[in-house]
N, C-alpha and C positions, 0 to 999 in steps of 0.2 A: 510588438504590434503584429500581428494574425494579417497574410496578406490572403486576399481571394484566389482559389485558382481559376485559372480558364480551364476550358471545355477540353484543348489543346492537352494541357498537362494534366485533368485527371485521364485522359484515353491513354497516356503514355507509360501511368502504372502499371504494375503489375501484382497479378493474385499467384498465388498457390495454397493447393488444397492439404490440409497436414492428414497424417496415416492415420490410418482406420485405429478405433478404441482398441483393438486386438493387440496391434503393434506397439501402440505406448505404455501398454501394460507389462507387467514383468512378473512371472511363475501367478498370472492371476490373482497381483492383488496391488491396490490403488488406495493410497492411503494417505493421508495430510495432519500432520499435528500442526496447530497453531493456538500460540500462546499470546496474548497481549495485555502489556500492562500499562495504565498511564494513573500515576502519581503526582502529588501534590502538597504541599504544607505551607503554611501561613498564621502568624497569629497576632493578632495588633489588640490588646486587650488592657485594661486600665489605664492606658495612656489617651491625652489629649493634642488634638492635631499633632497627629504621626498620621507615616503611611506605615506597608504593611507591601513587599515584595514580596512575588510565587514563581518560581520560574518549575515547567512543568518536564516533567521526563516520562517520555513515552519508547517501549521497548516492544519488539515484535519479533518473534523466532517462529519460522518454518520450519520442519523436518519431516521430507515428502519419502513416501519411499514404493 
């Protein structure tokens, strides 16, 4: 359950600003592979009152460089 905050504890956070694009780059260049796959199979066919179970796989690889 998600409680509300008061006025009190958001003043009491804190920010920071992160480094300029310059600095998180590296020899100039910024790059992202992203891959994703979601999968599935199922087949309830010629049969009468049957089910037919899917359970789903979902896969995600980053490679940042």
């Amino acid at each position: 359950m998600r409680k509300e905050l008061t006025i009190t504890e958001l003043d009491s956070e804190l920010t920071e600003l992160l480094p300029t694009r310059e600095t998180l780059t590296f020899g100039n260049t910024n790059w992202a592979s992203i891959m994703a796959s979601n999968s599935s199979l199922a087949l309830n066919a010629a049969s009468f009152y049957s089910m037919a179970n899917s359970a789903a796989v979902q896969t995600i690889s980053v490679s940042q460089g």
